[in-house]
N, C-alpha and C positions, 0 to 999 in steps of 0.2 A: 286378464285383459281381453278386448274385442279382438285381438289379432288371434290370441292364440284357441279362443273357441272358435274360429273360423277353422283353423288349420285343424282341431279335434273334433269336426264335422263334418259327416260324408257328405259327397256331391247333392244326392237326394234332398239332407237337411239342408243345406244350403241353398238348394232349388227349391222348397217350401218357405222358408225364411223369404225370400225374394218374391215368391207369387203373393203371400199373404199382404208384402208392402206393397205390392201393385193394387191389388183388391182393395188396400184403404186407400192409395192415391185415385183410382178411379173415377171414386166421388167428390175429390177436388174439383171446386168450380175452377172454371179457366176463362180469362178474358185474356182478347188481343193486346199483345206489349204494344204497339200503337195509342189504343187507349190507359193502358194504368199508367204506361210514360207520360203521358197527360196530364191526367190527375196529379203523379209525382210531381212535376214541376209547375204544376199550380199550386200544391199545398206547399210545397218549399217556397216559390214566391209570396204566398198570403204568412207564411214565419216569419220572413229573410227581416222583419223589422225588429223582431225580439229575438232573433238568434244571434246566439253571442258568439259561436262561430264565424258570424258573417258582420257584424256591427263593432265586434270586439266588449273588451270586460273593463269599464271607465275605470280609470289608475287608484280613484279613489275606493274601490270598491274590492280591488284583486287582490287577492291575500296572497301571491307569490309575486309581485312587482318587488324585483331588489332595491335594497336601501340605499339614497344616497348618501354619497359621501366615497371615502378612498380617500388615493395617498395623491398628493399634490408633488411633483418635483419642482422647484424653483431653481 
């Protein structure tokens, strides 16, 4: 497991394991969460009419809608 090769790793290796993932994050582009927030909830609004999430899943069509019927007490 990831835990216990950590714990079987001097400080050093663990200090390279960590520089190396800096050195590929580096070249991450980055835009301001201002703007991707944006886009997010514009492209969630231009969905929001076929997501079935947010419209629901017509009864006719959902294969877990339970069946009617049960017990009646009179």
């Amino acid at each position: 497991s990831q835990g216990k090769m950590a714990r079987d790793m001097s400080d050093i290796d663990i200090l390279k394991m960590e520089l190396e993932q800096l050195k590929k994050e580096v070249s991450t582009p980055r835009e301001p969460v201002s703007k991707t927030s944006k886009d997010i909830m514009d492209w969630c609004e231009a969905a929001s009419g076929t997501d079935l999430l947010i419209t629901g899943v017509p009864d006719d069509k959902n294969p877990y809608k339970p069946e009617k019927g049960g017990c009646i007490i009179t």
